[in-house]
C-alpha positions as CSV (number, residue, x, y, z in Angstrom):
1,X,-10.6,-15.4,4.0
2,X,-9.0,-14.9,0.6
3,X,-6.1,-12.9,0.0
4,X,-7.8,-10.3,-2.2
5,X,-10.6,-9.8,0.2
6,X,-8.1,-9.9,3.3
7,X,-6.6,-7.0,1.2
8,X,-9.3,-5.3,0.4
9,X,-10.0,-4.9,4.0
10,X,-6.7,-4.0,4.6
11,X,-6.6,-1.1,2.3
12,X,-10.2,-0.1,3.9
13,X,-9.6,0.2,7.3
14,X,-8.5,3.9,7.7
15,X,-6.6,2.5,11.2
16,X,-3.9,1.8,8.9
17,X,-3.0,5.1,7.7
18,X,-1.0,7.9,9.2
19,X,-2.8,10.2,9.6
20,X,-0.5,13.1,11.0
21,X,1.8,12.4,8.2
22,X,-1.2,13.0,5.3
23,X,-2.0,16.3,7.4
24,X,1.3,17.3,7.7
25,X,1.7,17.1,3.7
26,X,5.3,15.0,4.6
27,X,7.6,14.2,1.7
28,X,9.4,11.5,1.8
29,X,13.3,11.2,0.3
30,X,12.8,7.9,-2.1
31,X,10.1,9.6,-4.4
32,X,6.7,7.5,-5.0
33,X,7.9,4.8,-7.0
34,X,5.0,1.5,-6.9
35,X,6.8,-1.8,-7.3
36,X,3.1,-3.4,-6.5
37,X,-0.1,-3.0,-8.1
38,X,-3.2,-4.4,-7.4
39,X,-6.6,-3.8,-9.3
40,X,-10.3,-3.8,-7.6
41,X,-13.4,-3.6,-9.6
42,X,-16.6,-3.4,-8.5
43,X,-20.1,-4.7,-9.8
44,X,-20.5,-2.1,-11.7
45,X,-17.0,-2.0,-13.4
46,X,-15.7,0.8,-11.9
47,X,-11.9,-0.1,-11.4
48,X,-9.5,1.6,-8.9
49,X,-5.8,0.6,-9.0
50,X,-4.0,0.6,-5.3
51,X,-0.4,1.5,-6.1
52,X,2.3,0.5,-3.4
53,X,5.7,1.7,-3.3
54,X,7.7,-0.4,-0.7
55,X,10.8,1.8,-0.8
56,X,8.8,4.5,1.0
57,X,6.0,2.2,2.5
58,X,3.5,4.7,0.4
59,X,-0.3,3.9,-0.9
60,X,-1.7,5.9,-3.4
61,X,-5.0,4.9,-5.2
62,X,-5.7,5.8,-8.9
63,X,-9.4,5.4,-10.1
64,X,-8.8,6.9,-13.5
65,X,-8.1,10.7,-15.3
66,X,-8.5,13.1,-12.3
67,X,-9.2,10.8,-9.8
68,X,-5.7,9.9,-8.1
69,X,-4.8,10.1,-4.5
70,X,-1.7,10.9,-3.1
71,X,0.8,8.8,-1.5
72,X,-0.5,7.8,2.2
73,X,2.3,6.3,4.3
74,X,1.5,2.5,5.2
75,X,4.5,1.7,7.2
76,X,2.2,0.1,9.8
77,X,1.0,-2.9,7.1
78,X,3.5,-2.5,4.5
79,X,5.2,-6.2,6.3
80,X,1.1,-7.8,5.8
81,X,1.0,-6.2,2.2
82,X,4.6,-8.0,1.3
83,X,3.5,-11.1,3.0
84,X,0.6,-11.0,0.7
85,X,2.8,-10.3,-2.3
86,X,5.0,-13.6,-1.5
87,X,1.4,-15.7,-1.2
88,X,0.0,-14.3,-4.2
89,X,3.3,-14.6,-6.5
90,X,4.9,-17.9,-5.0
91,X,7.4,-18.2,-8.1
92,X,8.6,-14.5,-8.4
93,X,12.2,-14.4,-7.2
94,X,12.1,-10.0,-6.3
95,X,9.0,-10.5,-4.6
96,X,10.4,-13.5,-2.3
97,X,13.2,-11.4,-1.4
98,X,11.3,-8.7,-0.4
99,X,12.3,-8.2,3.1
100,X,9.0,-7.7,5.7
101,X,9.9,-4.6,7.6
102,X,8.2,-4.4,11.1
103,X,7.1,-0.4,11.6
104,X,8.9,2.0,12.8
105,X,7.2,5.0,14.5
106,X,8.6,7.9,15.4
107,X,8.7,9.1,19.1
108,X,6.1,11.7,19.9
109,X,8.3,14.7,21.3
């Protein structure tokens, strides 16, 4: 599988969000800040930008003027998303020394 389709199906699965943290309307400290952008367009030319910010391990998707998401925590595949980055951009010093996280979730209490 290619690296765009594997993330494409990455981003898809809704198994990757948390979804107790969207509900909960959580704000993280950092701030959405992307360092990673990756484009999708369909057959029809509709485009939507997936936006990544790997200080917070936040997703947000922007599809154009009033269509925006807000940042969805990712920890859970932010490590596969930065592995994909070092694939994709072999020669990009920052991106190789991105470090790959593993998740951290929070006990239940």
């Amino acid at each position: 599988m290619a690296i765009h389709e594997a993330l494409r199906a990455l981003i898809l699965d809704p198994a990757n969000y948390r979804r107790d943290l969207v509900i909960g309307r959580v704000v993280k400290a950092c701030g959405f800040d992307p360092g990673a952008a990756f484009r999708f367009t369909d057959h029809h030319g509709q485009r939507v930008d997936v936006l990544v910010c790997l200080h917070c391990d936040d997703l947000a998707l922007d599809a154009g003027p009033s269509r925006q998401s807000a940042p969805t925590d990712i920890h859970t595949i932010a490590p596969t998303i930065v592995r994909m980055l070092k694939q994709l951009f072999p020669d990009d010093g920052v991106v190789q020394s991105l470090a790959e996280r593993y998740p951290h979730v929070p006990r239940r209490r």
